[in-house]
C-alpha positions as CSV (number, residue, x, y, z in Angstrom):
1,X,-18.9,54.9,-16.7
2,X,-15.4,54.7,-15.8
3,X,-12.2,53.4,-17.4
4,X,-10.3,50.4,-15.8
5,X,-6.8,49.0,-16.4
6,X,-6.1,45.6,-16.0
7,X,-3.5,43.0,-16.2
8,X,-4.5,39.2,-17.4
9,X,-3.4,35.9,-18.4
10,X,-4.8,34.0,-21.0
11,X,-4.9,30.5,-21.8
12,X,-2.1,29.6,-23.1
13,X,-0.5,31.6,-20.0
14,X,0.4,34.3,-21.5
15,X,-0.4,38.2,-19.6
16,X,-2.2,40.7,-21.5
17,X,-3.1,44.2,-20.7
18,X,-5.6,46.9,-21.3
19,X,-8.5,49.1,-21.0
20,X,-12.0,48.6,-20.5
21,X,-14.9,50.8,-20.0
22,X,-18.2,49.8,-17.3
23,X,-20.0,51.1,-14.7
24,X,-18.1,49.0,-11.5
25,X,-14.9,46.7,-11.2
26,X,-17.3,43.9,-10.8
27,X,-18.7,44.7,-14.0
28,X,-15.3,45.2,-15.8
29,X,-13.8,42.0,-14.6
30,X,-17.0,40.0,-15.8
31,X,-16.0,42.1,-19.7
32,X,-12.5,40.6,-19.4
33,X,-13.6,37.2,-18.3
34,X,-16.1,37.2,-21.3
35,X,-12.8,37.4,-23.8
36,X,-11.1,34.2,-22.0
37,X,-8.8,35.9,-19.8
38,X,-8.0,35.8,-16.0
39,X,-7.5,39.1,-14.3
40,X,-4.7,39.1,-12.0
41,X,-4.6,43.3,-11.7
42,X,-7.6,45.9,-12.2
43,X,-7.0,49.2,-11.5
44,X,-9.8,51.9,-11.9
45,X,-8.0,55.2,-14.0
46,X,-10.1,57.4,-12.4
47,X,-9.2,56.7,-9.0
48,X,-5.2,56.0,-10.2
49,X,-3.6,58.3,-7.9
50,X,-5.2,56.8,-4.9
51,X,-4.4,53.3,-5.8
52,X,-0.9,54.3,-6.8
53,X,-0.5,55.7,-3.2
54,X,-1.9,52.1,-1.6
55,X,0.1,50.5,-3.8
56,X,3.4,52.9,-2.3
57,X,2.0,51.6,1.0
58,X,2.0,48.2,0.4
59,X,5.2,48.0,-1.2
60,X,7.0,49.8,1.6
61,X,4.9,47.6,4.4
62,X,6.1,44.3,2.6
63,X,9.8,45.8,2.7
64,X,9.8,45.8,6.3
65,X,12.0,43.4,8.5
66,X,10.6,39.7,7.9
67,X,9.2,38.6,11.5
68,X,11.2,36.0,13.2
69,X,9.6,32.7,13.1
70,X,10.6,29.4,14.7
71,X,9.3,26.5,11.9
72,X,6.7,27.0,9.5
73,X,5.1,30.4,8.8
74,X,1.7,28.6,8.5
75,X,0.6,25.3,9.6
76,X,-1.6,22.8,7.1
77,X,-4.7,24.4,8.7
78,X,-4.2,27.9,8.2
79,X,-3.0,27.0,4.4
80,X,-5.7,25.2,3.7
81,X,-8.2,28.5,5.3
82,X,-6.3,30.4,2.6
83,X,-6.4,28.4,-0.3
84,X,-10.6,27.8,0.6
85,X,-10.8,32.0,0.9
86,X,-8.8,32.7,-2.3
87,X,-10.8,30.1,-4.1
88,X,-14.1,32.1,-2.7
89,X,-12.7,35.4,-3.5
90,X,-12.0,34.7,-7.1
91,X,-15.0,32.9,-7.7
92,X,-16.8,36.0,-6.7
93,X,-15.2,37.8,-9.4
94,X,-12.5,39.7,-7.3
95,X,-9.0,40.1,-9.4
96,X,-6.3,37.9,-7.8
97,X,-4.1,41.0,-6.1
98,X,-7.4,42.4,-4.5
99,X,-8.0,39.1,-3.4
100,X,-4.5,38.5,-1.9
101,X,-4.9,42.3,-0.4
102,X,-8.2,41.4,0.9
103,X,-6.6,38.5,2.8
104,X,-3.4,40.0,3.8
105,X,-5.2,42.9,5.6
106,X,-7.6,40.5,7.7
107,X,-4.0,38.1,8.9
108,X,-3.1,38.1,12.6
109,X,-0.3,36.0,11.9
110,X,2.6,38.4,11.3
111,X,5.0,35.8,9.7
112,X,1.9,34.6,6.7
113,X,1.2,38.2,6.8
114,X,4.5,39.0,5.8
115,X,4.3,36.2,3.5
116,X,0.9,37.7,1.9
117,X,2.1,41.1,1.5
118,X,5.9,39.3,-0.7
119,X,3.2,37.5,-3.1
120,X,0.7,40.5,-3.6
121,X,4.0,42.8,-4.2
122,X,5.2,40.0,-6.7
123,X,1.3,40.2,-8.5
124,X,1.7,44.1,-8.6
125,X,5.1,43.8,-10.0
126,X,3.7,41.8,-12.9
127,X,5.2,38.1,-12.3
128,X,2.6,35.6,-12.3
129,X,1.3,33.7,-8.7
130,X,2.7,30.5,-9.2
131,X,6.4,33.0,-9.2
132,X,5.7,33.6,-5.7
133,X,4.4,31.4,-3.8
134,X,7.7,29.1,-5.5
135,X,9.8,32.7,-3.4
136,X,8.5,30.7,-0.2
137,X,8.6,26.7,-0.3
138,X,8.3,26.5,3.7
139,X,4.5,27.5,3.2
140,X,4.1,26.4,-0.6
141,X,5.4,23.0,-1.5
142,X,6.2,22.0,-5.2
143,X,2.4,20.0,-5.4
144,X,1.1,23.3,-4.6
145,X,2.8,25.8,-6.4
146,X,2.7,23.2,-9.7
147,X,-1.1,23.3,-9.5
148,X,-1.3,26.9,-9.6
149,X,0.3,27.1,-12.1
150,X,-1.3,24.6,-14.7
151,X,-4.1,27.0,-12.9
152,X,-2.7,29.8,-14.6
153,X,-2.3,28.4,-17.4
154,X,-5.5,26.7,-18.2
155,X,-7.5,30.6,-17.4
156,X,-9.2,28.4,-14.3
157,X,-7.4,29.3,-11.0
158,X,-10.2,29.6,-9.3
159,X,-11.4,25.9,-10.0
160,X,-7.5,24.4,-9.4
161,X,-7.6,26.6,-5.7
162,X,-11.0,25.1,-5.0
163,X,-9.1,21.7,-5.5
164,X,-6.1,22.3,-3.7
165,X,-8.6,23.2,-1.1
166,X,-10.7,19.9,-0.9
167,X,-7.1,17.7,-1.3
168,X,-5.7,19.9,1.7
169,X,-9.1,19.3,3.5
170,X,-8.8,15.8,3.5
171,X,-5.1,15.0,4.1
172,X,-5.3,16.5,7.3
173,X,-8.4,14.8,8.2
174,X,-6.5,11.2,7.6
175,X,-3.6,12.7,9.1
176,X,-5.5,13.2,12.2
177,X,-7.4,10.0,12.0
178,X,-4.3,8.3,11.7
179,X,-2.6,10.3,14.8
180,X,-5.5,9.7,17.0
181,X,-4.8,5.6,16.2
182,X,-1.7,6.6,18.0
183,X,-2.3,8.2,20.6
184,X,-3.9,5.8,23.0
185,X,-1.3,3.3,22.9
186,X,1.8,5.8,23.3
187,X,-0.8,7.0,26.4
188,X,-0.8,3.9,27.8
189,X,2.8,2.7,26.9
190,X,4.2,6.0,28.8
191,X,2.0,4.8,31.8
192,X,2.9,1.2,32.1
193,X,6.9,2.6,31.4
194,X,6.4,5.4,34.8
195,X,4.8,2.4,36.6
196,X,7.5,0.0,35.6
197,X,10.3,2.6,36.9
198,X,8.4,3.6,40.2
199,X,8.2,-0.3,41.2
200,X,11.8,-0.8,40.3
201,X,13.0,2.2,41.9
202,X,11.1,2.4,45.0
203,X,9.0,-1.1,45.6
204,X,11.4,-3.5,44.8
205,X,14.2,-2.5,47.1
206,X,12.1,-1.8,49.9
207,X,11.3,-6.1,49.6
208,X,14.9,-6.5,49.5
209,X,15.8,-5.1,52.7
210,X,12.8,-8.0,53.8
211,X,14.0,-10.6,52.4
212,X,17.4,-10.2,54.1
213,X,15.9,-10.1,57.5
214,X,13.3,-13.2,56.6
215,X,15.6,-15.4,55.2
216,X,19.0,-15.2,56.7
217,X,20.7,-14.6,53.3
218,X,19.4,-17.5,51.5
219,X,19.3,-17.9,47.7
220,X,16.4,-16.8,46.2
221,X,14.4,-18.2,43.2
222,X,15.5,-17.1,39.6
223,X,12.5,-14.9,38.6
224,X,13.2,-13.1,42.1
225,X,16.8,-12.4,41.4
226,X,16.5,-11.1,38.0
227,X,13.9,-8.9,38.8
228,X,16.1,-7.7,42.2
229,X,19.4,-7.3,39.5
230,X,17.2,-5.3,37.2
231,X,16.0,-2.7,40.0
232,X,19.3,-2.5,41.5
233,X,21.1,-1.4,37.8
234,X,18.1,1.2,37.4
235,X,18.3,2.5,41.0
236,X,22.4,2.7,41.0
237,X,22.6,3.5,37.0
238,X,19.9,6.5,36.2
239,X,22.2,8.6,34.7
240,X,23.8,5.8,32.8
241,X,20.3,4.2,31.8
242,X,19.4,7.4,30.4
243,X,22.4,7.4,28.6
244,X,21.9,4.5,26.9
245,X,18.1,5.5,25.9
246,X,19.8,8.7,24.5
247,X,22.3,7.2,22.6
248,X,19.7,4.4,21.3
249,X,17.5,7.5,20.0
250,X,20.6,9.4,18.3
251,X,21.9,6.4,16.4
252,X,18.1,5.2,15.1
253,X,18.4,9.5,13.6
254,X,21.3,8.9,12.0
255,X,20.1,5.4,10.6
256,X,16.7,7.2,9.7
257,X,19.0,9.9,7.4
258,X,20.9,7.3,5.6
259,X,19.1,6.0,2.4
260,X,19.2,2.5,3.5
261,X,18.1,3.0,6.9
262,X,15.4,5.0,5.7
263,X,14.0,2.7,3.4
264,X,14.1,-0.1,6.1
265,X,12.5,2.1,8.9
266,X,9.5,3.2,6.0
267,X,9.2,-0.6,5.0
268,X,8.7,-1.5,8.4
269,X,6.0,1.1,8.9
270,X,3.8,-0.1,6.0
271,X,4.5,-3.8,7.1
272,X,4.9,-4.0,10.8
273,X,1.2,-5.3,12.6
274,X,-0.7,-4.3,14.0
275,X,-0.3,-0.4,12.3
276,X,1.1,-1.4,9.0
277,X,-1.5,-1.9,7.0
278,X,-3.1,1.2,8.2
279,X,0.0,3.5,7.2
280,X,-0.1,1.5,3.9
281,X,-3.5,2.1,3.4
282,X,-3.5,6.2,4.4
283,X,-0.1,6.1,2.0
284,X,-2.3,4.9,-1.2
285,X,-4.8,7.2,0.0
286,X,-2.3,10.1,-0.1
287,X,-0.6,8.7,-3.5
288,X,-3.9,7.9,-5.1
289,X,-5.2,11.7,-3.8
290,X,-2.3,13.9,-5.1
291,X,-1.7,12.2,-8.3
292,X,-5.5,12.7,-9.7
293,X,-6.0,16.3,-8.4
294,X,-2.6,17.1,-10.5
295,X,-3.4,15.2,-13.2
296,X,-6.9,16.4,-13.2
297,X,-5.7,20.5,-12.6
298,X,-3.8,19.8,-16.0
299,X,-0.1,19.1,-14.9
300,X,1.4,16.8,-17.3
301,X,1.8,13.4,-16.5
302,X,5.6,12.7,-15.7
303,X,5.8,16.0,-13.6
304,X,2.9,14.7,-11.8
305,X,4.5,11.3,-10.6
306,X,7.6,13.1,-9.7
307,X,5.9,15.5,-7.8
308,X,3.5,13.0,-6.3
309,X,7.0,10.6,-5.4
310,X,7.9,13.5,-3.6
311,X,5.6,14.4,-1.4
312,X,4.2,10.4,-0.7
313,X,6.7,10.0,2.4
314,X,7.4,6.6,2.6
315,X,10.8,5.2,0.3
316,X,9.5,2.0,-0.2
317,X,6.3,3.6,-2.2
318,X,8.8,6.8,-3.5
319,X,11.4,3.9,-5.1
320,X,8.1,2.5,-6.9
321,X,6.8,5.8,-8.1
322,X,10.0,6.4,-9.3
323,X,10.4,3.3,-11.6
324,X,6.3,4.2,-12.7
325,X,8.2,7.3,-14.0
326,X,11.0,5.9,-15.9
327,X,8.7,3.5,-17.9
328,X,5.7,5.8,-18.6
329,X,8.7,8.3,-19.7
330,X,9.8,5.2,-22.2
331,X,5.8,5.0,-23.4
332,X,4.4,2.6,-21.0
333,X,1.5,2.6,-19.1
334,X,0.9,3.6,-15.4
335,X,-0.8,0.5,-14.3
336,X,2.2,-1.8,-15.4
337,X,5.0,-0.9,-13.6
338,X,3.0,-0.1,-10.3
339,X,1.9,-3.9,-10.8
340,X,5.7,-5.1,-11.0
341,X,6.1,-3.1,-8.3
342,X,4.1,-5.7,-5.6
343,X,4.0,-2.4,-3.2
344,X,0.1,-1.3,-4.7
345,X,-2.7,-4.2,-4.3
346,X,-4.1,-5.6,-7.1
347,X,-7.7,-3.3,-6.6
348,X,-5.6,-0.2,-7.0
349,X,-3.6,-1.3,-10.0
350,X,-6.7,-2.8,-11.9
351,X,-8.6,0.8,-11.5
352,X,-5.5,2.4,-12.6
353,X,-5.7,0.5,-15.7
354,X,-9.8,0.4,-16.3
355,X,-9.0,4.3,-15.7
356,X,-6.3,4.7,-18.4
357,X,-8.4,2.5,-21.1
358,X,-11.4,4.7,-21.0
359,X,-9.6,8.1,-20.6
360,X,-10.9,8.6,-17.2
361,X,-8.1,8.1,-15.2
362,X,-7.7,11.3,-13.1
363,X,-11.5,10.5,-11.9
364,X,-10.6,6.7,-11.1
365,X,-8.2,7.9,-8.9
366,X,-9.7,10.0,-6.6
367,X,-12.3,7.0,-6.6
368,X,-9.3,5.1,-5.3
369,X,-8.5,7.7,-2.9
370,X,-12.5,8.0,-1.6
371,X,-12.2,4.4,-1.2
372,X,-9.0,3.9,0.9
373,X,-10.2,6.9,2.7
374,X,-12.8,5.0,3.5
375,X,-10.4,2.0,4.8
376,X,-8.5,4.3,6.8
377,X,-11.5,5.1,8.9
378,X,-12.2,1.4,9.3
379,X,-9.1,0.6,9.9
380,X,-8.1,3.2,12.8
381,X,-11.5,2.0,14.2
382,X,-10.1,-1.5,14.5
383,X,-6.4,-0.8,15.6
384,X,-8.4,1.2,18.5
385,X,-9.7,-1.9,19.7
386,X,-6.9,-4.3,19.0
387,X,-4.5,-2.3,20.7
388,X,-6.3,-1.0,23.7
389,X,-6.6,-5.0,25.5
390,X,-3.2,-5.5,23.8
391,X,-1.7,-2.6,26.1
392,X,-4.0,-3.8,29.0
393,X,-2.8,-7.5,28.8
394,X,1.2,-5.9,28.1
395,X,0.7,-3.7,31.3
396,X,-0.9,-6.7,33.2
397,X,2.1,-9.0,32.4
398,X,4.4,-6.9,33.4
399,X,3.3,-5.4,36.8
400,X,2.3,-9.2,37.2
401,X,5.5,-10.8,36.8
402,X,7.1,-8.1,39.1
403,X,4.5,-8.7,41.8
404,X,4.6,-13.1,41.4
405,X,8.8,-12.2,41.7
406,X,8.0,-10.8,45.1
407,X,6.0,-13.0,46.4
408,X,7.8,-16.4,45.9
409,X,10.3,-15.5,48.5
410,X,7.2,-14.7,50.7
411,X,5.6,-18.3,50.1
412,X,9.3,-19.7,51.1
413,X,8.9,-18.2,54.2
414,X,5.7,-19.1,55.2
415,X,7.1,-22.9,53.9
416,X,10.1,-22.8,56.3
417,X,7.5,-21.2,59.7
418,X,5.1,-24.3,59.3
419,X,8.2,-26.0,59.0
């Protein structure tokens, strides 16, 4: 039998600390789980002097020189690997710093590393978890470190991380869904726009030099002219057409940073067809998503829709959630104001409200969320083949308009030699 330490929090989120005697760690940590508390820290007394020396080691690794990192330390992917692995650890019965030291020492990433060795410091230093992972918001956003902590607080971290794990899970599977949608049409739009340039560049003034010889100088039809004009400006003015593409992109930036601009740009992206309804639809999904798995972790309501308004994205829907906020803060109901809004459909806003009559409405929203899911996959099926003849038929036009502007001065001069 040997004596272990430990460090714990209990429900209402408070930490305690004491002593208890068993035959293994596993079997200690089961003792304190049994009185309603959540180990954090377990430290066996006999071995103390050994710990205390890792514990040395640690602290002096994590005070090393944080790596240099270009963006995010983590992407969504490797976040979401972690927050599946802690789940698993805990679940197993390890105490949260072993687990975050279990984790730490199996990283290849240097910069998350350095990351995981700041949080299991902050643990052994006695602040809670939620404390440090809110030390690094580039890797832990608000909706994150939030859950943790009504984790914390509710003695069921494990079950909040498990959670956190299946929201993460599926956001980036509608993410990707939705960027695949995409990716076929910019494809092809980049084609048809290197084609386009080529025949302008090279083809077109190649017929020029024809028609000179062919026709004596004669006027040529309209459609022929403009498309001549247009090659000529691009082959004299490359530096000053990509000027004006440059200058085109800057000022839409600068629009996009404004509030107003903003708002129109994200209006236009949940309205504009063919893809706005499917931005609209993985929006909801998103909103519908994060707002039940908070309210369901135990965050309270009105942090909840602030948190959820900022991390939804799109103005247009962030304005809405925002006015949801103000009246549910006055002692209103959710499903009213997102009704005034006109921004939710009608389907979403009627299980919002069968969801707050019968007390169930953290459950009625990931429904929603299932649901447009659901939509999202349908609907990136369809856009895939609306756009793809869409873009064929574009592409067509195009190189066909260019090749019937050619060929009218031809069929002039094969007029004027059976003249």
């Amino acid at each position: 039998m040997a004596k272990f330490s430990y460090t714990a929090i209990d429900a209402s989120g408070k930490q305690k600390t004491g002593v208890v005697t068993a035959n293994s760690s596993e079997d200690a940590t089961a003792q304190i789980k049994a009185m309603n508390l959540f180990v954090t820290n377990l430290v066996n007394q006999d071995k103390a002097p050994a710990k205390a020396g890792r514990a040395r080691s640690a602290k002096s690794s994590s005070a090393r020189k944080k790596p240099m990192t270009i963006g995010k330390p983590v992407g969504a992917k490797g976040l979401t690997v972690f927050t599946r692995q802690m789940a698993t650890l805990l679940q197993a019965g390890l105490p949260l710093l072993r687990s975050i030291e279990v984790l730490m020492r199996q990283e290849k990433n240097p910069a998350f590393k350095w990351v995981l060795e700041e949080l299991a410091e902050n643990v052994r230093s006695g602040n809670t978890f939620s404390d440090g992972l809110a030390q690094h918001p580039k890797v832990f956003n608000r909706l994150y470190v939030n859950m943790i902590k009504a984790g914390e607080a509710g003695g069921v971290l494990d079950v909040v991380l498990n959670r956190l794990a299946r929201f993460q899970e599926k956001s980036i599977r509608i993410k990707g869904k939705v960027k695949s949608a995409m990716v076929y049409p910019v494809i092809v739009l980049c084609i048809a726009i290197g084609i386009l340039a080529f025949l302008m560049a090279f083809v077109v003034p190649k017929f020029q030099e024809i028609f000179d010889e062919l026709l004596g100088g004669a006027e040529l039809p309209m459609l022929t002219r403009i498309v001549m004009n247009t090659s000529y400006f691009v082959q004299n003015n490359i530096l000053l057409t990509l000027v004006i593409v440059i200058v085109a992109f800057i000022i839409l930036k600068i629009l996009a940073q404004t509030k107003k601009g903003a708002k129109f740009i994200d209006k236009m992206m949940i309205t504009m067809p063919p893809t706005g309804e499917l931005f609209k639809k993985a929006a909801i999904a998103r909103f519908s998503r994060t707002f039940g798995t908070l309210l369901s972790s135990g965050v309270p309501i009105l942090q909840c829709l602030t948190i959820t308004r900022d991390t939804i994205g799109n103005r247009v829907l962030m304005d809405a959630i925002e006015k949801v906020h103000d009246r549910v803060k006055e002692g209103d109901s959710v499903s009213g104001p997102l009704e005034a809004s006109k921004v939710f459909p009608t389907m979403v806003t009627s299980m919002i409200d069968v969801g707050e009559e019968t007390g169930e409405l953290p459950e009625m929203l990931n429904r929603i969320a299932d649901t447009y899911d659901e939509e999202v996959d349908n609907a990136v099926a369809a856009l895939t083949s609306i756009i793809e003849p869409i873009m064929i038929v574009m592409l067509a036009f195009i190189v066909g308009t260019i090749v019937i502007a050619l060929f009218l001065p031809i069929i002039r001069v094969i007029e004027n030699l059976s003249g």
